[in-house]
C-alpha positions as YAML, in Angstrom:
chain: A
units: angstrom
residues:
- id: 1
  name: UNK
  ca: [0.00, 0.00, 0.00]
- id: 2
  name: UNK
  ca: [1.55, 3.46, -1.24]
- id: 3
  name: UNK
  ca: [1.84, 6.00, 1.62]
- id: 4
  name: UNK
  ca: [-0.07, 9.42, 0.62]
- id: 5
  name: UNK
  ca: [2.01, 12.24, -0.35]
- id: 6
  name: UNK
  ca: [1.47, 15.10, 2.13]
- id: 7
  name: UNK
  ca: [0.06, 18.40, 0.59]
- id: 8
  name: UNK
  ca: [2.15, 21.60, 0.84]
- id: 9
  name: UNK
  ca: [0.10, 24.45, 0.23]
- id: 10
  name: UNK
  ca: [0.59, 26.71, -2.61]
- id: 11
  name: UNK
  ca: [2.86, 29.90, -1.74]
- id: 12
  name: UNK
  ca: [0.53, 31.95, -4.36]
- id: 13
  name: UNK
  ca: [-2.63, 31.03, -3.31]
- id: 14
  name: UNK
  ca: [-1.20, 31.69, 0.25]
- id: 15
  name: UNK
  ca: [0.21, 35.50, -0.83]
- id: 16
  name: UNK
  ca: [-3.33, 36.39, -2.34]
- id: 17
  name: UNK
  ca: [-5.08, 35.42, 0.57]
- id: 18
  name: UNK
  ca: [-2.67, 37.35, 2.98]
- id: 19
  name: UNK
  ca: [-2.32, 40.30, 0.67]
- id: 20
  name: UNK
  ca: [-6.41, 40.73, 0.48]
- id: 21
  name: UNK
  ca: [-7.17, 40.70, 4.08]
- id: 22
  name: UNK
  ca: [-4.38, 43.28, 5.02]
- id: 23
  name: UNK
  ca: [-6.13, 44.91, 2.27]
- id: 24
  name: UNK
  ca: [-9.54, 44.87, 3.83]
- id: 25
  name: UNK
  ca: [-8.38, 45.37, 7.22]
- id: 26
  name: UNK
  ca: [-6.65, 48.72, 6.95]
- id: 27
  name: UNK
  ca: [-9.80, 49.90, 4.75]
- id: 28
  name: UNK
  ca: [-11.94, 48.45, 7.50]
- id: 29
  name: UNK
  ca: [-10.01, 50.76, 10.09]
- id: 30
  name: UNK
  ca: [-8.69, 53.86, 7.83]
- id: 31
  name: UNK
  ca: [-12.30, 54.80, 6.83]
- id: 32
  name: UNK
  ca: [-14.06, 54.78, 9.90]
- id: 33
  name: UNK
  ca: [-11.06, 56.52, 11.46]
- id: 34
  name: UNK
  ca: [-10.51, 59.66, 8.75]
- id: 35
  name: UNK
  ca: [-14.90, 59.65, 8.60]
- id: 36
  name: UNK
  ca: [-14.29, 60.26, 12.49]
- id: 37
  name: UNK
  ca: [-11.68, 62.91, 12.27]
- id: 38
  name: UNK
  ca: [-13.38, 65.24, 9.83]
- id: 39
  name: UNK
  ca: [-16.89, 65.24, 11.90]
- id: 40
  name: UNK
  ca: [-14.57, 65.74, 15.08]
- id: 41
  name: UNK
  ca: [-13.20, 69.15, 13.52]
- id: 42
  name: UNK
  ca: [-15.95, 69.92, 10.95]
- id: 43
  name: UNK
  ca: [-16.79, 73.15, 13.93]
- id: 44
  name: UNK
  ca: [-13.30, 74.01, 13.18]
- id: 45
  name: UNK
  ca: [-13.87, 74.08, 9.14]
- id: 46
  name: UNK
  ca: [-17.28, 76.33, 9.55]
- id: 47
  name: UNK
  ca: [-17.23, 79.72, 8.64]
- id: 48
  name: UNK
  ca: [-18.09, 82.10, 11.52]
- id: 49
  name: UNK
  ca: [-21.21, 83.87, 11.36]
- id: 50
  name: UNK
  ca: [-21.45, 86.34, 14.52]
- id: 51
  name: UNK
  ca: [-22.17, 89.62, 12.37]
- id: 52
  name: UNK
  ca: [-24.23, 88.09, 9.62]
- id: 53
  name: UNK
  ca: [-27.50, 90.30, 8.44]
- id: 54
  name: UNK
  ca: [-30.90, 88.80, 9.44]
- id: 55
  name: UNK
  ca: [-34.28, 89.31, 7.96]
- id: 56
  name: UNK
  ca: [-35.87, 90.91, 10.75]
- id: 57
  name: UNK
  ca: [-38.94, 92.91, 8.62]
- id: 58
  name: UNK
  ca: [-40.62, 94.07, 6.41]
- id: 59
  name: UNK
  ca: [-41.20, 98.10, 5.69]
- id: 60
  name: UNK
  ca: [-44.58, 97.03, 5.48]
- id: 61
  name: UNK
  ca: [-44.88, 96.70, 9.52]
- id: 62
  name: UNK
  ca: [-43.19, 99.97, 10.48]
- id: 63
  name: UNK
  ca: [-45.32, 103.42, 11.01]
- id: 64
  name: UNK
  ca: [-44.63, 105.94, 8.28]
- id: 65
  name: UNK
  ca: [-44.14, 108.44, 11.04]
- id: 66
  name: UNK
  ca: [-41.17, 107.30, 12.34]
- id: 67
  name: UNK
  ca: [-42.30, 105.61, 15.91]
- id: 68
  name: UNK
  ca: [-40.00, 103.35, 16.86]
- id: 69
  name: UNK
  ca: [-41.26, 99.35, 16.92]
- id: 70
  name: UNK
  ca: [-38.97, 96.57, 18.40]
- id: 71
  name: UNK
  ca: [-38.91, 93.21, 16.57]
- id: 72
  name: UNK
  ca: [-36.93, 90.25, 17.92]
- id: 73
  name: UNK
  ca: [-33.54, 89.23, 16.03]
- id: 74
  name: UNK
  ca: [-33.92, 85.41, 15.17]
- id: 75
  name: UNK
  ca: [-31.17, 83.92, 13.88]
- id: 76
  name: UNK
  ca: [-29.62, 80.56, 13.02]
- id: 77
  name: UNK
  ca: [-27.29, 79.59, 16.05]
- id: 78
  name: UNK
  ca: [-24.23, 77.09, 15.43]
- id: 79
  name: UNK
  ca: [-23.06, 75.62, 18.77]
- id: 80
  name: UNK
  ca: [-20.09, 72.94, 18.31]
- id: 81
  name: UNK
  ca: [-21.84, 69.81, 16.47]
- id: 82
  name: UNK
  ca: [-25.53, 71.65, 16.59]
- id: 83
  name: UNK
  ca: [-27.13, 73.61, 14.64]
- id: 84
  name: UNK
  ca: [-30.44, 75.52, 15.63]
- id: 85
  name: UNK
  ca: [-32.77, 77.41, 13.13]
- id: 86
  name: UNK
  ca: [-34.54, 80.85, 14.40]
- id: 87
  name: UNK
  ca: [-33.01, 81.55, 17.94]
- id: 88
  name: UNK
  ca: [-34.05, 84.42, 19.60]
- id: 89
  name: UNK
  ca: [-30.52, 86.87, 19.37]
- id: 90
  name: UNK
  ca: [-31.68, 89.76, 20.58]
- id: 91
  name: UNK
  ca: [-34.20, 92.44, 19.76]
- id: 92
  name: UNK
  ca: [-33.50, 96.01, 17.72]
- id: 93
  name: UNK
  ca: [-36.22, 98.89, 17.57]
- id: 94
  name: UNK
  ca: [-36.64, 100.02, 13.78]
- id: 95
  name: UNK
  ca: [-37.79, 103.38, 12.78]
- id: 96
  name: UNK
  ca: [-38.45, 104.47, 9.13]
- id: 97
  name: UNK
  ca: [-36.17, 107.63, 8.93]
- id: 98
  name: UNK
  ca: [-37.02, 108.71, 5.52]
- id: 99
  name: UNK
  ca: [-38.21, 107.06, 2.23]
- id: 100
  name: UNK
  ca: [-36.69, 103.79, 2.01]
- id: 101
  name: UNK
  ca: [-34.10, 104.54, 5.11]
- id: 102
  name: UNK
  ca: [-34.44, 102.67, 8.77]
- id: 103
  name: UNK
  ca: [-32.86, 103.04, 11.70]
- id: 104
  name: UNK
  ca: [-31.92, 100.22, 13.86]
- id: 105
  name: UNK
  ca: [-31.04, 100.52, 17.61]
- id: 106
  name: UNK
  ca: [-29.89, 97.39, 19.86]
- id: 107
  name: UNK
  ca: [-32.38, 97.10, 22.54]
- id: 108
  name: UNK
  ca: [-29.84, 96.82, 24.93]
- id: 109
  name: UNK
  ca: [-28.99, 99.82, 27.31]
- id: 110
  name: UNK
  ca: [-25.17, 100.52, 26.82]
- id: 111
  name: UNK
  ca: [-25.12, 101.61, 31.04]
- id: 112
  name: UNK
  ca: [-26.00, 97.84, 32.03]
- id: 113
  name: UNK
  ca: [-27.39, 95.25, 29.73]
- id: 114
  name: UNK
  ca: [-31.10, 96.24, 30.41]
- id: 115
  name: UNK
  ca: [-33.39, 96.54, 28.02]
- id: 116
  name: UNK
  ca: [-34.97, 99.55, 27.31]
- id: 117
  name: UNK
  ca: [-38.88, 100.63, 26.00]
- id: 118
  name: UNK
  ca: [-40.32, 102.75, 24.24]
- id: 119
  name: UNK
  ca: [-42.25, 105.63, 25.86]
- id: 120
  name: UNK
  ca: [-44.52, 106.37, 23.27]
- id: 121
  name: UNK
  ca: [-46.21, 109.17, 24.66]
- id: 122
  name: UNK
  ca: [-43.29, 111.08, 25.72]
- id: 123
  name: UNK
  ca: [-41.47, 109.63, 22.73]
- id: 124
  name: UNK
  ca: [-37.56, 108.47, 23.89]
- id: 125
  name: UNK
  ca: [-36.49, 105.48, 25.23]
- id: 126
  name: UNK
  ca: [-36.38, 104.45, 28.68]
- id: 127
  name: UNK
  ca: [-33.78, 102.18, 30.37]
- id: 128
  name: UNK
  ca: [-36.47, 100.44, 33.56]
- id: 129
  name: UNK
  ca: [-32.65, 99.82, 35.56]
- id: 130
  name: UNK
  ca: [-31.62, 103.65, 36.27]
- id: 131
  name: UNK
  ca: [-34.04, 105.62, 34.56]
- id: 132
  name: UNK
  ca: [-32.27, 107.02, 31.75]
- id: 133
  name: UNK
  ca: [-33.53, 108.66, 28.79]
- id: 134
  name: UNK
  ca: [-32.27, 108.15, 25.26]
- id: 135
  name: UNK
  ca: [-34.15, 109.99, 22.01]
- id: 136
  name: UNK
  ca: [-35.21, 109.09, 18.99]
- id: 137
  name: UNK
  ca: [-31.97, 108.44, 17.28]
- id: 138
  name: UNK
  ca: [-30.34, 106.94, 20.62]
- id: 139
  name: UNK
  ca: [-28.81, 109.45, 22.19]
- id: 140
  name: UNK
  ca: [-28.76, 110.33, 25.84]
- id: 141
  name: UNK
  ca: [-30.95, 112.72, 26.56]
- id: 142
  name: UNK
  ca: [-30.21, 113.47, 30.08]
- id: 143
  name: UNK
  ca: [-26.32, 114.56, 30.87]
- id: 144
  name: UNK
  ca: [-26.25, 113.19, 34.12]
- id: 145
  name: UNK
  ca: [-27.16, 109.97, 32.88]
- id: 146
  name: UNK
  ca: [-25.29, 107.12, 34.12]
- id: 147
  name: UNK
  ca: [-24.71, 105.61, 30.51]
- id: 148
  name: UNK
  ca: [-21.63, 106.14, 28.71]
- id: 149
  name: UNK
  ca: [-22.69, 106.21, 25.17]
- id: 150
  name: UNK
  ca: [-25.75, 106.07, 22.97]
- id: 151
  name: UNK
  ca: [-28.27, 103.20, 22.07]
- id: 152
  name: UNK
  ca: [-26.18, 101.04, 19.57]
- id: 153
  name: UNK
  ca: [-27.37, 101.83, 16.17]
- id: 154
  name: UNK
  ca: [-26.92, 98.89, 14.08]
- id: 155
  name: UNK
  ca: [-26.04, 98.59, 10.32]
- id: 156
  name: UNK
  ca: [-29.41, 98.17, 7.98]
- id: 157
  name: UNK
  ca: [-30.03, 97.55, 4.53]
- id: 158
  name: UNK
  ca: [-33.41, 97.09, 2.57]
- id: 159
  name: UNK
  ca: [-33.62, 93.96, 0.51]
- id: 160
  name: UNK
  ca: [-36.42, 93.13, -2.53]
- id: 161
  name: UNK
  ca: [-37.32, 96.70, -2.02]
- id: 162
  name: UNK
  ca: [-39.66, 96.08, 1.09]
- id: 163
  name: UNK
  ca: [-37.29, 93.24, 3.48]
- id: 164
  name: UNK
  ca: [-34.89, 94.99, 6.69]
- id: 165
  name: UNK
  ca: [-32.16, 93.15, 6.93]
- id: 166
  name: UNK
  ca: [-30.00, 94.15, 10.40]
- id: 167
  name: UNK
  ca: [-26.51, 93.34, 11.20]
- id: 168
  name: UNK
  ca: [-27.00, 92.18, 14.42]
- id: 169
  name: UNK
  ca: [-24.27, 92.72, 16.86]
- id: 170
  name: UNK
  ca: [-23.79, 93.15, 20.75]
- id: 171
  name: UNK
  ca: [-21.95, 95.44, 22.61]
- id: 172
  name: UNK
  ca: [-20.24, 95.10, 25.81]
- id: 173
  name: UNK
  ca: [-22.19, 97.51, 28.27]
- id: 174
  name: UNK
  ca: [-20.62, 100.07, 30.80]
- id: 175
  name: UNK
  ca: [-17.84, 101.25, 28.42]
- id: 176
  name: UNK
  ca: [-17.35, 104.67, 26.72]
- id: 177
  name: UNK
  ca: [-16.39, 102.59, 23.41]
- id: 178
  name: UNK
  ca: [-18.57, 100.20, 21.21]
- id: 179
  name: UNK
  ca: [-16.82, 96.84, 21.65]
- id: 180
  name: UNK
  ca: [-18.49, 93.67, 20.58]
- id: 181
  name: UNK
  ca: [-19.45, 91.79, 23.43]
...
């Protein structure tokens, strides 16, 4: 009786196999790993948007004879990995100012964050913290006024002929000079 040979395997076969699971191993571990890395610093990548214009109007909803209204600032808020449609921002009080010109004033009192109202039948602006006045266009009205600067007026422009788009911005209060908060 003839003894069986004993079977060496091939050394190609061998190679292919070896060769395609390093293959699919390091594709099973490198994709995963770079998908990871770009969602870690895609906050990184975005473009800032602190400054952007919002709609916040239309001319249609502002007196012709310049009275002040305040209308909330909703904006699109990006926080890390999140991303949050119409957050309230802020508020600004538009006033038409001539045909086809607004005015926008941050709502915020420059003396100490409050925010201030309208007295329409006296017609300024009234900060409820420490009483101070502010006019029409946002200045102080009283000299002895504990505020260091105006109301904040804010850049506008009119879009489509009838939308108010503001620059919204924030200053830090209690400080002779605007800087943004």
């Amino acid at each position: 009786m003839a003894t069986p040979h004993p079977s060496f395997p091939n050394p190609r076969r061998d190679f292919f196999a070896k060769a395609s699971a390093v293959i699919i191993g390091a594709v099973t571990l490198v994709v995963p790993a770079v998908s990871g890395l770009l969602l870690f610093l895609n906050p990184l990548r975005r473009r800032a948007q602190a400054g952007d214009a919002v709609r916040v109007a239309s001319l249609k909803m502002l007196p012709e004879n310049g009275e002040p209204r305040r209308f909330p600032v909703l904006a699109t808020r990006d926080d890390a990995w999140n991303r949050t449609p119409n957050v309230p921002v802020g508020a600004v009080y538009l006033q038409r100012i001539g045909a086809g010109e607004v005015r926008a004033l941050n709502v915020t009192c420059p003396h100490a964050g409050c925010f201030v109202d309208f007295r329409a039948d006296r017609k300024h602006f009234l900060c409820p913290c420490h009483n101070s006045t502010f006019a029409l266009d946002g200045k102080v009205l009283d000299p002895k006024s504990p505020s260091p600067r105006a109301l904040d007026e804010l850049t506008v422009e009119i879009r489509h002929g009838d939308e108010i788009w503001v620059e919204f911005r924030n200053f830090r209060p209690g400080v002779k000079e605007r800087i943004l908060a």
